[in-house]
N, C-alpha and C positions, 0 to 999 in steps of 0.2 A: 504494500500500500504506500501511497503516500500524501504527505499532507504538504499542500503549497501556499509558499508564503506569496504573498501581495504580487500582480507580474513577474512572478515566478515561470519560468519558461518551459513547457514539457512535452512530448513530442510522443503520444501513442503508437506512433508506425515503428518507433525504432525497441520498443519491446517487444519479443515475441511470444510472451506468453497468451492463453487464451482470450482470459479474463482479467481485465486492471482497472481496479478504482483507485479512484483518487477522492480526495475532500479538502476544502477549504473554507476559511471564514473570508468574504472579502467585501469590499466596499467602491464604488465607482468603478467597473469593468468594464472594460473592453475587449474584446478579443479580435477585433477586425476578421475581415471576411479569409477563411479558410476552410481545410475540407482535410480527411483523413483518408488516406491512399487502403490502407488495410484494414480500417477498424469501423466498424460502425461504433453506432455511439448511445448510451441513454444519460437524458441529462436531466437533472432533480435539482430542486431546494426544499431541505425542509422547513426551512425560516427562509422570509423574505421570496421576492418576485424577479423575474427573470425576461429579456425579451429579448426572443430568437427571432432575427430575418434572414429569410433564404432569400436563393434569386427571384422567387415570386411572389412569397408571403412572410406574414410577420406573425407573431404567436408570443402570446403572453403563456408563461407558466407561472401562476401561484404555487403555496404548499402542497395542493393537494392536485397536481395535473406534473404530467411528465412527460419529454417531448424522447421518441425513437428516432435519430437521424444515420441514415445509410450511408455504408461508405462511399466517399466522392462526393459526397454533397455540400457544395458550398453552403456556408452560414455563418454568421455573426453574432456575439454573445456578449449580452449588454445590458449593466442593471445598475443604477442610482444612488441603490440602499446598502446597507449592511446585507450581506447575501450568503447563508448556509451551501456551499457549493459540493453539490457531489453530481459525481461523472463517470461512468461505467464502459469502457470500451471493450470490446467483443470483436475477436476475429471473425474475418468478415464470413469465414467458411464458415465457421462452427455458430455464427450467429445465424446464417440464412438456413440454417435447418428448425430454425424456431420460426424467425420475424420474417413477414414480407421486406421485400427493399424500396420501402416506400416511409415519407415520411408518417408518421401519428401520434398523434396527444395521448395519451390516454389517462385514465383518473388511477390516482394513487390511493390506494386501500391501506389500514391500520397493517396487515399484515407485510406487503409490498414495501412499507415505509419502515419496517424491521430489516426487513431481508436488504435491501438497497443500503441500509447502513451497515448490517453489518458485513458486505462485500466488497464496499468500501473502506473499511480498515484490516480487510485482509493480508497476509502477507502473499507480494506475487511469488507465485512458484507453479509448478505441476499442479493439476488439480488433487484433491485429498479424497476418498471416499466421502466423506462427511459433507466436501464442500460440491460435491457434485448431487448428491443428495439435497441439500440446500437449492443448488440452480431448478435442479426439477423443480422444486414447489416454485420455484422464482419463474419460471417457463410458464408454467399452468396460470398463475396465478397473472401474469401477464396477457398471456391468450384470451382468459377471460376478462379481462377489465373493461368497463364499458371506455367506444372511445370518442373523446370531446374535439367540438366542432368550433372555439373558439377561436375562429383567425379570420385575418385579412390579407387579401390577397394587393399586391405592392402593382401599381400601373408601372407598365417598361415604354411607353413612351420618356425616353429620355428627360422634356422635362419636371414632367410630376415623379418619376422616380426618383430625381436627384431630391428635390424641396419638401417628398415623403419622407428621404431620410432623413435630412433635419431636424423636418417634426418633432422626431422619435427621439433625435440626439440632443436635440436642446430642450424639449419638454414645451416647444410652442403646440398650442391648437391650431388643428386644422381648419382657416379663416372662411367666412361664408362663401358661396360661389362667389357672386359679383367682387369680393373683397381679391379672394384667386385671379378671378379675369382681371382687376387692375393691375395686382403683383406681376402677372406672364405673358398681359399683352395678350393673351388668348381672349377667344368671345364666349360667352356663356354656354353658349350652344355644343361650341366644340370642347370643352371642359368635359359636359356632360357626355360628350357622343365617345371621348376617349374612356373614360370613367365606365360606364355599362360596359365598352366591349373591351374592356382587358381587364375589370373586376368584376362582372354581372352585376357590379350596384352602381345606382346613380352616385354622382358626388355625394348629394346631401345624407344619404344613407351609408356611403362607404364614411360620411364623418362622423358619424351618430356611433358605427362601429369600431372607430377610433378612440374614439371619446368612450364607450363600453371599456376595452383594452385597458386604457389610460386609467378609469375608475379604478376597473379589478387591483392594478397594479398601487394606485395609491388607499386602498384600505385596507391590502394585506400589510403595507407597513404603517399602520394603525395612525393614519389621517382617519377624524372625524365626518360625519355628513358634509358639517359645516362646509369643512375643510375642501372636502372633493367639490361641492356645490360651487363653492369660489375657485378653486384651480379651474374648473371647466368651465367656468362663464354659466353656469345654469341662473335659469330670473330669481331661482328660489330652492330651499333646499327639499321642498314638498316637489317641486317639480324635477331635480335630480332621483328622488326616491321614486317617482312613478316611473321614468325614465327606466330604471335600472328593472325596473317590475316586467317593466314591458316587454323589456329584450331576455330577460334571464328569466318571469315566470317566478324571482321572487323578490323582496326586499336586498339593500344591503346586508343587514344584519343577517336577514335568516340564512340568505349566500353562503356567509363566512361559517356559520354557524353548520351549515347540512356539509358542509365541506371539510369539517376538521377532522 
């Protein structure tokens, strides 16, 4: 195992063992856009919030949501707060006998969220009877987990791809259409017409699911209603809560609460 301090530098291809966790406690990360030649990847926190962009989408992980990334797949790994980091690489052979090679969210279970840790401070070596015993339940326990659909997918029109990153790296919202057509010189119209066809949602609803992302991420590190109400511009904090009702089916609180 190992535990990495602050940009600590580590490079999973150049281990060969099967399985290698790692864990950290970290704060303002980046990891810039790269990909792993051998390993696929599962990536966790059990404290604090996480967001992954690939080349076509972005994806919030909370506590209780865990992202599967394949090997070769470009992605970037980026979070704000104090961040419980743990990270599971799997040879790619021995992993595709379990996972599709396709990205997935899936929900992290009370027992999932045992086994993850303790794989994570394993020592790397040959696998042990005991720790392969372990992966089974780890395997199973995986295959079944239901899997979440919380992401947006990123426009590759050049320039809403570049000013989506932004967003996400400096913590701006994403400004009303007309406020867009004055920043890019584009017309409303064509805003929208790139929006539906390289995200299937219009602007104003790919921002609404921005702003969802954004929420999730600021009340797992225990921002208030208030709080989120004002960071997103909502008129009110009653109108943040219905908001959040609408798209998720429940309150904030209850959210946090059916998810620990």
């Amino acid at each position: 195992m190992a535990v990495l301090k602050q940009n600590e530098e580590f490079d999973a291809d150049s281990i060969p063992e099967r399985v290698i966790g790692i864990a950290s406690d970290m704060v303002m990360h980046d990891s810039g856009f790269h990909f792993h030649k051998t390993k696929a990847q599962l990536l966790y926190a059990p404290s604090g919030c996480m967001t992954v962009t690939t080349s076509d989408r972005q994806f919030v992980l909370p506590p209780f949501r865990m992202l599967w990334i394949p090997s070769n797949e470009i992605h970037r790994v980026n979070f704000r707060n104090i961040v419980a980091y743990r990270s599971i690489y799997f040879d790619e052979n021995y992993a595709e006998k379990y996972m599709s090679s396709s990205l997935r969210v899936l929900h992290v279970n009370p027992l999932l969220k045992e086994i993850i840790e303790r794989i994570c401070f394993w020592e790397w070596s040959d696998l042990r009877n005991n720790q392969i015993s372990l992966l089974n339940v780890f395997w199973d326990e995986i295959n079944s987990a239901p899997e979440e659909k919380l992401e947006l997918k990123i426009p590759q029109d050049r320039r809403f791809r570049k000013i989506s990153e932004e967003w996400t790296l400096r913590n701006a919202i994403p400004p009303m259409l007309k406020d867009l057509a004055k920043k890019t010189g584009a017309v409303e119209k064509t805003i929208s017409r790139i929006f539906k066809k390289e995200t299937g949602l219009s602007y104003q609803d790919w921002r609404q699911q921005w702003r969802l992302q954004r929420s999730i991420e600021l009340l797992v590190e225990r921002n208030s209603i208030g709080e989120v109400s004002h960071i997103l511009d909502f008129s009110s904090d009653s109108a943040f809560i219905d908001f959040f009702k609408k798209q998720t089916g429940a309150t904030p609180l209850q959210y946090l609460i059916k998810n620990e």
